[in-house]
Structures are given as C-alpha cells and as structure tokens.
mmCIF file of the N, C-alpha and C atoms, coordinates in Angstrom:
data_MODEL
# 
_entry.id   MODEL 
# 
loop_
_atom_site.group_PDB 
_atom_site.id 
_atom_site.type_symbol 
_atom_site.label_atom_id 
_atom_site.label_alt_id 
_atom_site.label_comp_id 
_atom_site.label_asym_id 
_atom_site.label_entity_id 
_atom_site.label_seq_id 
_atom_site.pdbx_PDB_ins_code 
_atom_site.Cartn_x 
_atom_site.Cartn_y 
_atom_site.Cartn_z 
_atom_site.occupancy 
_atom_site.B_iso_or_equiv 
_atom_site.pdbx_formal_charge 
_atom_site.auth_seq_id 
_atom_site.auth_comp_id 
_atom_site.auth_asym_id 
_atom_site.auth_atom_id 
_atom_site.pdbx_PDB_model_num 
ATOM 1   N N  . UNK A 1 1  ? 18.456 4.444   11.572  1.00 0.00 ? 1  UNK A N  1 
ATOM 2   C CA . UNK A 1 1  ? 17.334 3.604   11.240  1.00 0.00 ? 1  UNK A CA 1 
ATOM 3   C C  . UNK A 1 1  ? 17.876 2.229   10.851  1.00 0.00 ? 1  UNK A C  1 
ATOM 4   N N  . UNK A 1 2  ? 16.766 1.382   11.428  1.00 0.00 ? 2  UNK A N  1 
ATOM 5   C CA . UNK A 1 2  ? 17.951 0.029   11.011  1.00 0.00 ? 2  UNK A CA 1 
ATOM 6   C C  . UNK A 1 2  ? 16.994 -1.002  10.057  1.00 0.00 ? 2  UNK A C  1 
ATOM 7   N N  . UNK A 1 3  ? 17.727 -1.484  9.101   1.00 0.00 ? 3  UNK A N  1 
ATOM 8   C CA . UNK A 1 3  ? 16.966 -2.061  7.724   1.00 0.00 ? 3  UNK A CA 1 
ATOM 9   C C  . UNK A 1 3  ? 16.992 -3.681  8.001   1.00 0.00 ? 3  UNK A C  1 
ATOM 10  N N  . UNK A 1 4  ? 16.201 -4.147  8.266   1.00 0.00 ? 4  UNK A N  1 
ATOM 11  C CA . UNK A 1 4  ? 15.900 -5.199  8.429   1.00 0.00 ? 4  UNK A CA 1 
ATOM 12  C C  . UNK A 1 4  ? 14.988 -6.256  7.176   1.00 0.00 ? 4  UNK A C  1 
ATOM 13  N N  . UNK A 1 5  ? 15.077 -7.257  6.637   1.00 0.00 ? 5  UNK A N  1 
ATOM 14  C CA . UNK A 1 5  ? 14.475 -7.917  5.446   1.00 0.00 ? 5  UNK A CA 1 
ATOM 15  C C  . UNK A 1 5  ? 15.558 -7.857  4.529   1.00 0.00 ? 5  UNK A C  1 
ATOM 16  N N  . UNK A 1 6  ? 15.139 -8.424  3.405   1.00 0.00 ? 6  UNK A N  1 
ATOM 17  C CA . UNK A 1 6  ? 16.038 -9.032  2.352   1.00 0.00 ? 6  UNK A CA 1 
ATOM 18  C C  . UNK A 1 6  ? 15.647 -7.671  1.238   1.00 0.00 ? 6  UNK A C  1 
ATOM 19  N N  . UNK A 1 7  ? 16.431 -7.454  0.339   1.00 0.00 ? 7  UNK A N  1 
ATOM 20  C CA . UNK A 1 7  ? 16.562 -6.605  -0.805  1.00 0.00 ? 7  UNK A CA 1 
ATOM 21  C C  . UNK A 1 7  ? 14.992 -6.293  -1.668  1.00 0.00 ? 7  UNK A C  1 
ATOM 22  N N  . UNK A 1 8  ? 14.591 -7.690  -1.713  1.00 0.00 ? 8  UNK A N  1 
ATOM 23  C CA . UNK A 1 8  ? 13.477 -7.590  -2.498  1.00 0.00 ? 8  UNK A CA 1 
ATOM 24  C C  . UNK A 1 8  ? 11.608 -7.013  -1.813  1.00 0.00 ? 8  UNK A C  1 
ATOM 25  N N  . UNK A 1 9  ? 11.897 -7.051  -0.479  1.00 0.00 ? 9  UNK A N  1 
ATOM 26  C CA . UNK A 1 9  ? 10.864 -6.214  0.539   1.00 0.00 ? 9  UNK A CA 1 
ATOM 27  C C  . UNK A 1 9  ? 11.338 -5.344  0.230   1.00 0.00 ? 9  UNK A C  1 
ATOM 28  N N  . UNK A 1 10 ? 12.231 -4.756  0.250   1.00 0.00 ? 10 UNK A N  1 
ATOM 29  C CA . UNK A 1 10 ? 13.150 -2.752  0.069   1.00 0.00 ? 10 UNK A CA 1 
ATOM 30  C C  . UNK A 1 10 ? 12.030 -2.566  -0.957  1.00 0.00 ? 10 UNK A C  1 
ATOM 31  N N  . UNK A 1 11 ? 12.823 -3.396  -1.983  1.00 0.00 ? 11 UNK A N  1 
ATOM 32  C CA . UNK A 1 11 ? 12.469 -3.112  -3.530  1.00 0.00 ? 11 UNK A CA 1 
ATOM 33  C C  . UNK A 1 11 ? 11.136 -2.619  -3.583  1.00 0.00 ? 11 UNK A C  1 
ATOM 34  N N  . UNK A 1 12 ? 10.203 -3.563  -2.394  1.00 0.00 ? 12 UNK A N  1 
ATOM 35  C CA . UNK A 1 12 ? 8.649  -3.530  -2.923  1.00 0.00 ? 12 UNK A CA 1 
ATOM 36  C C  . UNK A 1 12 ? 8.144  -2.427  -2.229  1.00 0.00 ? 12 UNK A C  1 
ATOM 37  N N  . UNK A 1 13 ? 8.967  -1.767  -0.930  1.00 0.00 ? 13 UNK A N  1 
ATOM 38  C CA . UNK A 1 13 ? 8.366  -0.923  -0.449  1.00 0.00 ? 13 UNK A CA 1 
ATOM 39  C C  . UNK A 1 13 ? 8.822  0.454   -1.066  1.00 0.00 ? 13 UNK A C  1 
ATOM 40  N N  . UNK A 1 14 ? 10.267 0.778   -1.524  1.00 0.00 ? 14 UNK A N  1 
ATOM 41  C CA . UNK A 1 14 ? 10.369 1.734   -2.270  1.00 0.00 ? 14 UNK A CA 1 
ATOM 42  C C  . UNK A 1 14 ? 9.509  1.920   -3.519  1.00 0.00 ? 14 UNK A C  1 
ATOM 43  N N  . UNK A 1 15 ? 9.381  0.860   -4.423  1.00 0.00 ? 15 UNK A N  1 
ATOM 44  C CA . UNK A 1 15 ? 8.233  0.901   -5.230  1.00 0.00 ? 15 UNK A CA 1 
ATOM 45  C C  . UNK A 1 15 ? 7.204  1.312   -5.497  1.00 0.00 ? 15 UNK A C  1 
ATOM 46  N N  . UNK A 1 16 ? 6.478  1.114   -4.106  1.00 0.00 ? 16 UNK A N  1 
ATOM 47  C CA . UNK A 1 16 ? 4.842  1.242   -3.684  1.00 0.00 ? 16 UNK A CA 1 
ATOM 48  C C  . UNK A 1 16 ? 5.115  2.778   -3.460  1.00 0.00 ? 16 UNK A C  1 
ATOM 49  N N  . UNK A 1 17 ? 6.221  3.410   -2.749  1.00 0.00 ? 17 UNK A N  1 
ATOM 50  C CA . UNK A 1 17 ? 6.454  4.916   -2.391  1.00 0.00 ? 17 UNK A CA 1 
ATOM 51  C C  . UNK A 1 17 ? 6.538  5.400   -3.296  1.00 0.00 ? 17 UNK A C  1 
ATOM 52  N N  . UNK A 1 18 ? 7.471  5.310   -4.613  1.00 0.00 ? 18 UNK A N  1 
ATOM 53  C CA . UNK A 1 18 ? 7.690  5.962   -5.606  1.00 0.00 ? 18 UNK A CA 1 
ATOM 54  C C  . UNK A 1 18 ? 6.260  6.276   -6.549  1.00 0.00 ? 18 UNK A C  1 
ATOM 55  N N  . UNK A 1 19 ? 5.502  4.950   -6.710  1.00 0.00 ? 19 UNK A N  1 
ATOM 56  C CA . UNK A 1 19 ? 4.568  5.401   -7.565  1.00 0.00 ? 19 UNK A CA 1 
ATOM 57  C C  . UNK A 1 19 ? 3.352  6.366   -6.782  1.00 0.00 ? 19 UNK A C  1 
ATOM 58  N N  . UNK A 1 20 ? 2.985  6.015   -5.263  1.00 0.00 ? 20 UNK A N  1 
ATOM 59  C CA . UNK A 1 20 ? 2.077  6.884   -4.457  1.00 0.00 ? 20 UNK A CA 1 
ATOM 60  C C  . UNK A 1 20 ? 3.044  8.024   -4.940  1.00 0.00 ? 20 UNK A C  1 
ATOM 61  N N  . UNK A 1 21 ? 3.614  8.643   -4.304  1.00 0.00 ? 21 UNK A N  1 
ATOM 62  C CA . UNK A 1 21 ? 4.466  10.025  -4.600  1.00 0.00 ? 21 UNK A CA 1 
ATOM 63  C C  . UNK A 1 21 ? 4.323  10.346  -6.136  1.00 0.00 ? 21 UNK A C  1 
ATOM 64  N N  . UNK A 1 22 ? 4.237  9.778   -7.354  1.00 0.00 ? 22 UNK A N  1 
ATOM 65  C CA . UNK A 1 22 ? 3.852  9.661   -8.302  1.00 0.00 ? 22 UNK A CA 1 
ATOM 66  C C  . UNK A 1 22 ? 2.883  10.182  -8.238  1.00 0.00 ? 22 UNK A C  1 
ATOM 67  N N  . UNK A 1 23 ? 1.895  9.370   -8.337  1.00 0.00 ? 23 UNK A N  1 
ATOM 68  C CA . UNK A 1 23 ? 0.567  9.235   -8.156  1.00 0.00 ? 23 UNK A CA 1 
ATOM 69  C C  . UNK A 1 23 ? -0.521 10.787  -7.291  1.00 0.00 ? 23 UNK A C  1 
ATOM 70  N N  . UNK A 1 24 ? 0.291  11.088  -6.355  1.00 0.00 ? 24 UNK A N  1 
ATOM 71  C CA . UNK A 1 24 ? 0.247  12.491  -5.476  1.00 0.00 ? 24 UNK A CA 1 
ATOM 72  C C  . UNK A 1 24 ? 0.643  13.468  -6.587  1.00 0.00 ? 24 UNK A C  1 
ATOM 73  N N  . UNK A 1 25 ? 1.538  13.872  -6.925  1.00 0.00 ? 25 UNK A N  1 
ATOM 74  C CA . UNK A 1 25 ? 2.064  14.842  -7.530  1.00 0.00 ? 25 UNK A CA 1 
ATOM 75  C C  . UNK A 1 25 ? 1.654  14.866  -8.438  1.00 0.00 ? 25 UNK A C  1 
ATOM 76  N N  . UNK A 1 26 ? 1.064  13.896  -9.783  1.00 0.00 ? 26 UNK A N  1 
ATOM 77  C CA . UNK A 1 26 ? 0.064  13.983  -10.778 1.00 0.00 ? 26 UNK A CA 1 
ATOM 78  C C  . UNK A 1 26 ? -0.942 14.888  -10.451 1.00 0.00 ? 26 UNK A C  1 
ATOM 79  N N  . UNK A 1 27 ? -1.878 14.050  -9.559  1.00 0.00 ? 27 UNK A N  1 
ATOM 80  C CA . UNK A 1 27 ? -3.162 14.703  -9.049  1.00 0.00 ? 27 UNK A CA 1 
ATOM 81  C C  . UNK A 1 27 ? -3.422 16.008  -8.309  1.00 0.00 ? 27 UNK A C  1 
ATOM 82  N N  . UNK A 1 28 ? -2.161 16.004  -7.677  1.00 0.00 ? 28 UNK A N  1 
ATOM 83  C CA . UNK A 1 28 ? -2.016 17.484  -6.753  1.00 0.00 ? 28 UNK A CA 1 
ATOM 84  C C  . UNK A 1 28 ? -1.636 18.880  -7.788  1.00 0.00 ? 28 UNK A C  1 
ATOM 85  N N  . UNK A 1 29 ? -1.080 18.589  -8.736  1.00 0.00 ? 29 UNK A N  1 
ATOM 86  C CA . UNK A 1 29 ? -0.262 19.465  -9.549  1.00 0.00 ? 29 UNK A CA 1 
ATOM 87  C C  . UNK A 1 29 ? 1.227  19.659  -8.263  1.00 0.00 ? 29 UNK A C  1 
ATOM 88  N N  . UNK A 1 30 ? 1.284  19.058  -7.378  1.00 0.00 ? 30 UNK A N  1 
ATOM 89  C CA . UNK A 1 30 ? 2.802  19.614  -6.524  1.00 0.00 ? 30 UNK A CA 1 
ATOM 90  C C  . UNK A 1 30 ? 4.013  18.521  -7.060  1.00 0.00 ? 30 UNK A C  1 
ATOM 91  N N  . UNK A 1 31 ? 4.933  19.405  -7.204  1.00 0.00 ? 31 UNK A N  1 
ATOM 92  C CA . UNK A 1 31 ? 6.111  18.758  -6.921  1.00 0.00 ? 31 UNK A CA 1 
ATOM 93  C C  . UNK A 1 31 ? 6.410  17.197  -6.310  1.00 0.00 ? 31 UNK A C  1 
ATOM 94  N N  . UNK A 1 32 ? 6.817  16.156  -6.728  1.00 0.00 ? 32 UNK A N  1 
ATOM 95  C CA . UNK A 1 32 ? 6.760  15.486  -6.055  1.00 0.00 ? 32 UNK A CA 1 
ATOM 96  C C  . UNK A 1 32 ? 8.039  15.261  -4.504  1.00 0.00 ? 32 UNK A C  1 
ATOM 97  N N  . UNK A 1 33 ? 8.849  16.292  -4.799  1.00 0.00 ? 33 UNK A N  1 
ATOM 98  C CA . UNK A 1 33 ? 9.938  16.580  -3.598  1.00 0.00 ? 33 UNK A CA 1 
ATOM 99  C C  . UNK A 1 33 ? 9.163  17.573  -2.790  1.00 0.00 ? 33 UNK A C  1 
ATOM 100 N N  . UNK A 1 34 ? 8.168  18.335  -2.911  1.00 0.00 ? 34 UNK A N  1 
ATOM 101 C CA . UNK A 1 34 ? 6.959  18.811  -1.887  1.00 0.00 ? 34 UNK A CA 1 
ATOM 102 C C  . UNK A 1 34 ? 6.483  17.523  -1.239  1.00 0.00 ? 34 UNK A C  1 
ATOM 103 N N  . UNK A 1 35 ? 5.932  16.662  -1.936  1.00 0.00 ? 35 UNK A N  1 
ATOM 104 C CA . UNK A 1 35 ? 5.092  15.590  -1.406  1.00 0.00 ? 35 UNK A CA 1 
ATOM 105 C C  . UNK A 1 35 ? 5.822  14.957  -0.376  1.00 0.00 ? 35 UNK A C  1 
ATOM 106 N N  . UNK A 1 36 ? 7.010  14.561  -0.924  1.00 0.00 ? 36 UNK A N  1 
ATOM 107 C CA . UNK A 1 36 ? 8.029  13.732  -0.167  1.00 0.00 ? 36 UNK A CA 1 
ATOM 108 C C  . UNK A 1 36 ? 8.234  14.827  1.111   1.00 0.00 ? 36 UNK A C  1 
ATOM 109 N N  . UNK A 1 37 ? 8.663  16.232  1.248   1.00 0.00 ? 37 UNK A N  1 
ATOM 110 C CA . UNK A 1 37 ? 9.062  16.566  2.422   1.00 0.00 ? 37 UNK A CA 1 
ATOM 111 C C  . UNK A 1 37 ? 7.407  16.972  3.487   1.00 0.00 ? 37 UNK A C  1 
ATOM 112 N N  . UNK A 1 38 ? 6.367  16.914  2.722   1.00 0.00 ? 38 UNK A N  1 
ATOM 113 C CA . UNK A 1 38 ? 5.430  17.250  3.040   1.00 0.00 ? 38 UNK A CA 1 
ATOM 114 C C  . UNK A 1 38 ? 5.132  15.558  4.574   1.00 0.00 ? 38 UNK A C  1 
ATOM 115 N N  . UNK A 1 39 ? 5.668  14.476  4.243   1.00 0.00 ? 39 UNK A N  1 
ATOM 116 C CA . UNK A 1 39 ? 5.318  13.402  3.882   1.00 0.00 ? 39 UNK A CA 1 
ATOM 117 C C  . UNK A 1 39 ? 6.266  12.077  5.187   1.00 0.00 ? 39 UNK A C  1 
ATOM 118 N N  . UNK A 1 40 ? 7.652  13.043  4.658   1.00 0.00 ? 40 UNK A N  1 
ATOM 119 C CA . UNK A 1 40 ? 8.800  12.510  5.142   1.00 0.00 ? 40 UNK A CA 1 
ATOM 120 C C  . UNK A 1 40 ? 8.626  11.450  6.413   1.00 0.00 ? 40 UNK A C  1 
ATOM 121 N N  . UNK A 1 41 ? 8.536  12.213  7.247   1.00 0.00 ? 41 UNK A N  1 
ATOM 122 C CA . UNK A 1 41 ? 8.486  12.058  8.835   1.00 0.00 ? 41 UNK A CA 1 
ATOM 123 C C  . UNK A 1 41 ? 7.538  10.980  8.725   1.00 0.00 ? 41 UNK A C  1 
ATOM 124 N N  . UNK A 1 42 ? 6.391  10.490  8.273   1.00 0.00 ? 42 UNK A N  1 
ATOM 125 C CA . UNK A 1 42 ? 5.340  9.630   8.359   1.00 0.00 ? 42 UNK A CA 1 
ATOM 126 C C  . UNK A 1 42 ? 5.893  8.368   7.990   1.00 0.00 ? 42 UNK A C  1 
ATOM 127 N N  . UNK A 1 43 ? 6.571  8.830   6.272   1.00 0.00 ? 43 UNK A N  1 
ATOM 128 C CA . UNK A 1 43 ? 7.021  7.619   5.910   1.00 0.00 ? 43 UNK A CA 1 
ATOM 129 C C  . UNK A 1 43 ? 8.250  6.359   6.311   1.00 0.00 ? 43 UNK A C  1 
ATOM 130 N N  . UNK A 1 44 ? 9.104  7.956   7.517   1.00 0.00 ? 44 UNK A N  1 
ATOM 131 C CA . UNK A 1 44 ? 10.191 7.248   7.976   1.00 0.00 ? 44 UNK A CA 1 
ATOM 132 C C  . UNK A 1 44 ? 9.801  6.248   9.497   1.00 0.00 ? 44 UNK A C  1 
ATOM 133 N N  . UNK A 1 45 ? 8.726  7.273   10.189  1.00 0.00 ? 45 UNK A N  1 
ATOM 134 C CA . UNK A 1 45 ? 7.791  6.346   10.657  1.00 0.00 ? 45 UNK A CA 1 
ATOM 135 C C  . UNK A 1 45 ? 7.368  4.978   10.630  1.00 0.00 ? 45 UNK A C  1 
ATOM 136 N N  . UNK A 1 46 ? 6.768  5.180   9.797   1.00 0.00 ? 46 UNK A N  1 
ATOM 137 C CA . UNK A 1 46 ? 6.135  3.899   8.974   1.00 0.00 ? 46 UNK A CA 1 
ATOM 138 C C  . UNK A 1 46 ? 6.482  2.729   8.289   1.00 0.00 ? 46 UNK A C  1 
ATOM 139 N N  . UNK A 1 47 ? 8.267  3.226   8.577   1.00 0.00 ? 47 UNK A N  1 
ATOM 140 C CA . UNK A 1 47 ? 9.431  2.017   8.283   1.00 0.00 ? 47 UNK A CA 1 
ATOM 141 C C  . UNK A 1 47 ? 9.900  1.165   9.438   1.00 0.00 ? 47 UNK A C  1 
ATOM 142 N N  . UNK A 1 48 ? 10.151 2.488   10.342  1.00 0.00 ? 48 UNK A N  1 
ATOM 143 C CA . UNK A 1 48 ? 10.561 1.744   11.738  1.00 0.00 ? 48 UNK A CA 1 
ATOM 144 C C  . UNK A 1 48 ? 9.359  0.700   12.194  1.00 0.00 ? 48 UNK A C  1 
ATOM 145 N N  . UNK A 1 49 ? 8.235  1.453   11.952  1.00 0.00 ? 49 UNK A N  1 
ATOM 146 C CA . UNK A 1 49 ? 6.931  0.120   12.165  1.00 0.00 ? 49 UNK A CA 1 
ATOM 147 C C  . UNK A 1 49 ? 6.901  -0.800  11.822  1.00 0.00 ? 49 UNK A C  1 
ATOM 148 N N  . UNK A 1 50 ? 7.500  -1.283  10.729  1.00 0.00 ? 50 UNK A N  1 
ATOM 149 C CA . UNK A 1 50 ? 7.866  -2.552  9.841   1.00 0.00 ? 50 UNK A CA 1 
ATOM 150 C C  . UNK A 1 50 ? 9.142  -3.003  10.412  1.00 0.00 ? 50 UNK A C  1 
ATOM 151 N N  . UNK A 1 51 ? 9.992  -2.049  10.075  1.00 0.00 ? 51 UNK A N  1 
ATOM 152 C CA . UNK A 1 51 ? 11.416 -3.029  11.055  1.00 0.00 ? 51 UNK A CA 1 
ATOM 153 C C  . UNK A 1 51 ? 11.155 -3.348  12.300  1.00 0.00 ? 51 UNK A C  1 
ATOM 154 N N  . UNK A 1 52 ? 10.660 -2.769  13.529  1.00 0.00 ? 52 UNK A N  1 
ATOM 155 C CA . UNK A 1 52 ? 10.470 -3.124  14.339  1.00 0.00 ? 52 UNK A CA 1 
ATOM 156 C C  . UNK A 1 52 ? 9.457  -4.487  14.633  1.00 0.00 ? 52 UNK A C  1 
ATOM 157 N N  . UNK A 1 53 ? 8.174  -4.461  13.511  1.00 0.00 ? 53 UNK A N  1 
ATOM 158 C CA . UNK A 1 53 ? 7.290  -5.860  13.743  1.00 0.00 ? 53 UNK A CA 1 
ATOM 159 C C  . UNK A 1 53 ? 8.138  -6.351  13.191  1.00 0.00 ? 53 UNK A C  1 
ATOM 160 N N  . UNK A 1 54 ? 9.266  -6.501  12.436  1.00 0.00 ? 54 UNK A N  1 
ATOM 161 C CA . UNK A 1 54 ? 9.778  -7.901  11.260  1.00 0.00 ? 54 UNK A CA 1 
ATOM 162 C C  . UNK A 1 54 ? 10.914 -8.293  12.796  1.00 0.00 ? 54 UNK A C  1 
ATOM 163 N N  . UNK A 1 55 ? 11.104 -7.673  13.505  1.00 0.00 ? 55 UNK A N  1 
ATOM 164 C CA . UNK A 1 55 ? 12.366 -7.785  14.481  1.00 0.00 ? 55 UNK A CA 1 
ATOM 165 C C  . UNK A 1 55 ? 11.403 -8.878  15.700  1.00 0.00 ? 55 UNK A C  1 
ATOM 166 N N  . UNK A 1 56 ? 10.204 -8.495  16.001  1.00 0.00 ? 56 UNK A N  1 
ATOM 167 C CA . UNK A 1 56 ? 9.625  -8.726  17.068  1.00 0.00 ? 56 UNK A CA 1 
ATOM 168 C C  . UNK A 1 56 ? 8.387  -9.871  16.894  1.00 0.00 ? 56 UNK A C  1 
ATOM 169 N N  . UNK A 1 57 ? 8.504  -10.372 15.596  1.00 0.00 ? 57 UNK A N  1 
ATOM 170 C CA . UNK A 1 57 ? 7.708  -11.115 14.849  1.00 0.00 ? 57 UNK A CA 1 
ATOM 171 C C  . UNK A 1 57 ? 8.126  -12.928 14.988  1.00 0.00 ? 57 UNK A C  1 
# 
C-alpha cells in the first residue's frame, strides 16, 4: 500500500478511525479488535481511494 500526503493527513485520518472504532465498540458492546477485523478490508480500501485521488489529483 503506498502512503502518500504529509504526516499530519495520517494523523487526521488515523484519528477519525480510532475514535469511529471507539465510538462502534462503545455502542455495540464488541470488542473494538472485532470492529477493526470486522471492518479491515473496507478501511484499507478506503485508503487506497485517497492515495490514489491525492496521486491523480
């Protein structure tokens, strides 16, 4: 997977993940390492979607 942007996009997108996954696992009563593998594949998805528009932008 290839990381494209400066440190502080990371920052904001790990952020936004950590507290949703948070935020899930409160409300769900699950695990939040359920959520995450429940989850995974979408979110790694959903990165390449961003690296790829920040590449093609």
């Amino acid at each position: 997977m290839l990381l494209v942007g400066n440190y502080s996009e990371f920052h904001m997108v790990a952020s936004w993940a950590t507290i949703s996954v948070n935020y899930f696992a409160r409300h769900t009563g699950r695990a939040p390492q359920q959520i995450i593998a429940q989850y995974e594949t979408d979110i790694i998805a959903a990165w390449e979607d961003l690296t790829w528009y920040k590449c093609h932008s």
